[in-house]
Structure formats: C-alpha cells, structure tokens
N, C-alpha and C positions, 0 to 999 in steps of 0.2 A: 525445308524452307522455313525461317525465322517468321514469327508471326509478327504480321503488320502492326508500328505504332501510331500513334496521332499527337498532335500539338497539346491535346489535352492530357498526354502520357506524362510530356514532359513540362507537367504545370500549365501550360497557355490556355483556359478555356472560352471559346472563340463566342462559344455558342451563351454561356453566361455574360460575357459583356455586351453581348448585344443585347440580352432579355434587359441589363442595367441601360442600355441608352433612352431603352423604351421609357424606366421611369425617368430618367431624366428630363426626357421633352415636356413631360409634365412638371414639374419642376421650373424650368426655363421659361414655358409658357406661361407662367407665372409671372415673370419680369420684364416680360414684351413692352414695349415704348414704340415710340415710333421710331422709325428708322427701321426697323427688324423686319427684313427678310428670309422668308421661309422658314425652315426648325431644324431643330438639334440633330446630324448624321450625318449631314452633308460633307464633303471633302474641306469645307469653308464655310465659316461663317460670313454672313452677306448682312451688310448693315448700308441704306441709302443715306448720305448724307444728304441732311437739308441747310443750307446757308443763307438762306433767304433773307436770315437776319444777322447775317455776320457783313459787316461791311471787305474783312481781311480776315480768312476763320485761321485758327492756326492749330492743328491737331497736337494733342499732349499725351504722352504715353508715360503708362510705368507699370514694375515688375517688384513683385516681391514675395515671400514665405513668409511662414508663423514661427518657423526657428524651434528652439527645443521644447516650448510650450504646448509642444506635440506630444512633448510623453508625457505630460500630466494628463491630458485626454487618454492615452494608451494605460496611464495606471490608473485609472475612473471609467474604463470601459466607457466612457463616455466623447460620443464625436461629431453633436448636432453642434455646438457652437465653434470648433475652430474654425468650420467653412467663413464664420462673419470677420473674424478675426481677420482673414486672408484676403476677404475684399476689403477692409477699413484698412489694411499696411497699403493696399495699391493706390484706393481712391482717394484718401488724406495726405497722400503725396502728388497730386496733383490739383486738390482742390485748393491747394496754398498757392497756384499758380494762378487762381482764377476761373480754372476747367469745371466745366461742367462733364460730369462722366456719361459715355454714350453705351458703350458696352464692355461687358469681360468674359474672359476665355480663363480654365483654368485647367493645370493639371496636377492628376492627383496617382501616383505609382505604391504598389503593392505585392510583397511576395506571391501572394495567394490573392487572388478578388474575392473579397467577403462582398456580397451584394447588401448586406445589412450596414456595416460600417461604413463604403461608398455612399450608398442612398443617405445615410446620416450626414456625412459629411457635406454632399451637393446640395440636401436640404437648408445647412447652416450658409452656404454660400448662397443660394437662391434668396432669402431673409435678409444676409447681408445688402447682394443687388434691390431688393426692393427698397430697402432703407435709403441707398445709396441713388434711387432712381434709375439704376443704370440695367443694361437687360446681359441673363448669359444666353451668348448666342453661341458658345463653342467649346473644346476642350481636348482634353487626352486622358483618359484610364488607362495607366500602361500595368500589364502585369510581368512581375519580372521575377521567376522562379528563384531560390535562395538568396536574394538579393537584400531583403527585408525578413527582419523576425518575424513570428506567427503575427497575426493583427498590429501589427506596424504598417506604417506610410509613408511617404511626404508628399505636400503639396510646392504649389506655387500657383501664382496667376499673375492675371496682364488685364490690365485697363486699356481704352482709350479716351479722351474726353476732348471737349472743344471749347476755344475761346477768342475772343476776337483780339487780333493783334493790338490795339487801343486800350486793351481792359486785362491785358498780363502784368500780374502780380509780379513781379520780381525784387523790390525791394528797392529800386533807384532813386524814387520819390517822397524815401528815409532821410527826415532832418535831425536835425538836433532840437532839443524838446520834448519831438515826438514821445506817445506813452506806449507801454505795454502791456495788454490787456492780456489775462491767461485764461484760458478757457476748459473749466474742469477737466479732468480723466475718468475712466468706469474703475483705475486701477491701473495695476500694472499696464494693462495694453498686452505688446505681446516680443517686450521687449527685457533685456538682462534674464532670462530664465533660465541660463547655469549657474549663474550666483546663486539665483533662489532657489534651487533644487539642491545646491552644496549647503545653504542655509537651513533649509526644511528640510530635508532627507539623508543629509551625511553630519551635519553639526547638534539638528534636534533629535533627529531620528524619529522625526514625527511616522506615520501611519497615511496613507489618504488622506482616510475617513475622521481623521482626528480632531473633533471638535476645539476651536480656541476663542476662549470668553472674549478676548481683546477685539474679535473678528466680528463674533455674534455667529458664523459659521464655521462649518468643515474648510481644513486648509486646502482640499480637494476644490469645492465651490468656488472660493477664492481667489483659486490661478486659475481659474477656467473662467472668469467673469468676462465676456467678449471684451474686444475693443472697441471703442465710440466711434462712432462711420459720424464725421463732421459735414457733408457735403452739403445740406441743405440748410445749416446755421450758416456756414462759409455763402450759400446761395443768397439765401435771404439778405444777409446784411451788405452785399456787392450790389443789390439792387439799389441802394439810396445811402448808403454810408463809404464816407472814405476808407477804405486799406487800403493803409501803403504796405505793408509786407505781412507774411503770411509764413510760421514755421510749426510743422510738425514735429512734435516732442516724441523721437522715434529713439532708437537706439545712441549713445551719446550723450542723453538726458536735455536738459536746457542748454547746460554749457556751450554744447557743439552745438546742436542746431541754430540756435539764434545766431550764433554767430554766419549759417550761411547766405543769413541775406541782410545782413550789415552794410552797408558801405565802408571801404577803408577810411574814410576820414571821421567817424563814429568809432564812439565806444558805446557801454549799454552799466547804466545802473540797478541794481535788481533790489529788492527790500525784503530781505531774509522776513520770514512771520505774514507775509504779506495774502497769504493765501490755505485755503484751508487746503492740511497734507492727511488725503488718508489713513487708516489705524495700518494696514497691511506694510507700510513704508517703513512708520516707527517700527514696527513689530521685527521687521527685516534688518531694520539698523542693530536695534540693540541685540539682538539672538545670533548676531554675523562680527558684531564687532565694527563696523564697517563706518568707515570716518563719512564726515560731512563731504567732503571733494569726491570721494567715490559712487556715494549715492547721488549727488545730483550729474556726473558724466554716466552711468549707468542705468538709472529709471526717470522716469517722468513725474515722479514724487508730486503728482496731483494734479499738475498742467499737461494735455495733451495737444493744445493749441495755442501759439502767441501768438496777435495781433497787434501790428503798428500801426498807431490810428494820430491824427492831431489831437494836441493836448483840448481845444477848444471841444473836440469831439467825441471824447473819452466817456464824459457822463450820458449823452445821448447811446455811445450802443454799448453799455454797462444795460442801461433800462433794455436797450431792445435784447440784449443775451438773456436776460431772465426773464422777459416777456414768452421767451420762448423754450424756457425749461433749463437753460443752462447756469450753470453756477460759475462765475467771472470774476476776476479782481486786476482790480492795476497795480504791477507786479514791479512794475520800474520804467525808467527812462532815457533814452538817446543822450547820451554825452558827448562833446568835443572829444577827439581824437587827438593831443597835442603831440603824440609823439609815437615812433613807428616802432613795433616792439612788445615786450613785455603783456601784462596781462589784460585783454580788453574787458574783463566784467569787472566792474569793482560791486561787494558784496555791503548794504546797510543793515 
C-alpha cells in the first residue's frame, strides 16, 4: 500500500494560511469604519450601507494591480509598501468620480505562502486603507504550487465607494476657460515600470542598492516610494469648491488621461515648465534617451492629479491644496474645439 499524501505534499498548506488569516484580522481591524460588519474569514465580506445622506447614492467600483513594480520589491526583499501602492491604483480611480471609498478586498497569489512576505504585504495595504479611510473587509491568499518563482506574487484589489447621483464628477460641466490645476506626485506612482527597469537594470546596469547623487538616494528606495492615496484632498476640496473634472495621471501619462474627461467640443492647453518635474523623470529621460512625447504618454512626470476648476476659482483651491500639504500648479487651460480631428493638446 502507497503511503498516504496531503495537500501540504503537493505545496497547498492549509494549515499555515489559516495561522496568516489570524494576523490579518488584526490588520483589518485596524481599518474598521462604520459600515463594517463582522471580521476577516467569513465566506463574505458584510459592509451595511448607510444613505441617510445620499439623496440618490450611487455605488462606484474599481479594480486594479501594481504591474511590474513588483519586482523591484522582489529585488529589495522588500514588500511593506506595494500593499499602498495597490490601494491608491484603486481608490484614485474612483475618487476622480467624486466617490468616497467604503471598503477593499484584495488578492494576493504565491508559489509557496511565505507568511512573512504576505503579512508585509497586507500590512502595506492595511496603511494604504487607513489613508484612504476606507476599511479591508475581505480577500483571497491563493497559493498556487510552481506557478510563481521562490518569493514572487501578485496582487490585485477592488474598491467600492459612494456618491450621490448630483455630486458625480464626470467632467460634463467642462467649459472653455476652465483651468487646470495639477496636483503633485510621490513619483513615479506605480506606473511605466518596464521602461524603468530596461532604463535602470538592462541600459545602466545599475545594482538595487546603487546610490545616485541626482536622487539623494538608492535607486532601490526610489521605485519603491508608494503612490499618493489623493481621497481625502479630492474629499476635502468637493466639500465647498467647484470640480468640474477629475483625472488620474495613471498609465498613459497626462496625454491620455485628461483627455478622458474632456468634452468633444474642448481641446486642453498645457504650459510646458509649468510645474515642478521630479529629479527621478530627468534622470530617466536622459540615461533612456527617451523623447519628450514618450515620457509624458508613459509617466506622470510630477502630476498625479488634474483638476478642472473655474478660472475665477483657480486661486482659491491653489491656497486650499497647500493649506493642506500638497504642492499644485496651473498647468493649463480648456480651449475651443474648432475642428474634429487632429491633436487636441496644443503644448506652450
């Protein structure tokens, strides 16, 4: 008779991710809000809506990854910050709609469960939800034998947020005039990172660890510097200041996203110099070769957030962004549209 195997033979161990749920609820409990029913293990995560103050609520959802800036964490051994990363890709895609974020669910797969690397990672997504106000009520650790190198991952997560039908961002109430206010980056974000790894690891042949003056740190530190979770600037200034539109400077750079909450009968002026560009960008242009057109459809080159505001209104929330820590410029302006076609940003 063949001696008997177990799921833990062939890599699944059942019994270690459950000892990982345990710290997780700690973790989680952490991010509690109202609305949050019961803890972390349940078949479902249970969140009670309250709408007391929505006249017409309208639930907003989104989904998204940290993409390849996962192996810079994997070549740094280090994986407490991409968890923030993966909540600011979800929550700054819906807070441009107006949404206030309620809670997140994430999932996070691995060849082998390291309970150390997991825990690091839930930890940096825990941090990210507090930032972001919103709670984790749910998830999935999947382990999936040869499937992933030794200490390799990926993640993913899922928001959901609320907003009252009356008070959706969408960008329809875009004139011509209107300004554009850009509202810093941490950095990269957590977007173009095969460029940057062909840049820094196949053209310099940099090291991690490799100190660079122009940086003031390691280029390791660097690509790992989270993304800015904007939900609570985007909250605060929706309470008494007009937006009229709201775009995340995700993947695409400037170019594409402003463009998707344009009206067709606009085009958009932008003022080249007009904004302070971190050293990490320059440093990326020159060492890559990499033209003006390609760095701004590929990074965020300083702006993580446009806001279209009235021109009359421009100076009022310039003061309130830096009343509240953020660094802001008016980057450009709503043009006529005269004709259908051709390129709608013209560059100053």
């Amino acid at each position: 008779m063949t001696n008997s195997i177990t799921y833990a033979d062939a890599g699944v161990d059942i019994d270690k991710a459950n000892r990982l749920v345990n710290i997780i609820k700690k973790i989680a409990q952490q991010t509690r809000r109202s609305g949050v029913m019961g803890e972390i293990g349940g078949f479902g995560g249970l969140f009670a809506l309250n709408v007391e103050h929505f006249d017409n609520p309208v639930l907003v959802s989104s989904t998204d990854g940290v993409g390849t800036k996962l192996k810079i964490a994997f070549m740094m051994d280090k994986h407490d910050t991409v968890g923030i990363d993966l909540v600011a890709m979800c929550v700054n895609d819906i807070v441009v709609q107006g949404a206030e974020p309620l809670f997140f669910l994430d999932y996070i797969s691995m060849g082998k469960l390291d309970t150390k690397i997991a825990t690091d990672v839930i930890t940096g997504i825990g941090a990210g939800c507090r930032q972001a106000k919103c709670a984790l009520i749910g998830g999935e650790t999947a382990e999936m034998p040869d499937f992933y190198k030794k200490n390799e991952y990926d993640l993913a997560g899922f928001v959901v947020g609320i907003v009252d039908n009356s008070k959706i961002i969408d960008g329809s109430k875009i004139r011509i005039g209107n300004r554009l206010i850009g509202i810093s980056s941490s950095g990269l974000h957590s977007n173009g990172y095969s460029l940057v790894r062909k840049v820094c690891f196949e053209i310099l042949k940099l090291k991690i660890d490799a100190f660079i003056p122009e940086l003031g740190k390691t280029i390791g530190e660097e690509l790992l510097t989270p993304t800015k979770i904007y939900a609570q600037t985007v909250r605060s200034m929706m309470m008494d200041l007009p937006i009229l539109g709201l775009a995340h400077i995700t993947g695409g750079g400037i170019v594409d996203n402003i463009l998707r909450i344009i009206p067709d009968g606009c085009n958009i002026m932008l003022r080249k110099q007009s904004w302070e560009i971190p050293p990490i960008f320059s440093y990326l242009q020159e060492a890559g070769n990499i033209s003006d057109q390609e760095m701004m459809r590929t990074f965020n080159n300083g702006i993580g957030m446009i806001a279209v505001v009235p021109e009359d209104a421009a100076a009022e929330i310039l003061e309130r962004l830096t009343a509240m820590g953020e660094k802001a410029f008016v980057i450009g302006e709503i043009m006529e549209r005269k004709e259908a076609g051709g390129n709608r940003i013209k560059w100053l």
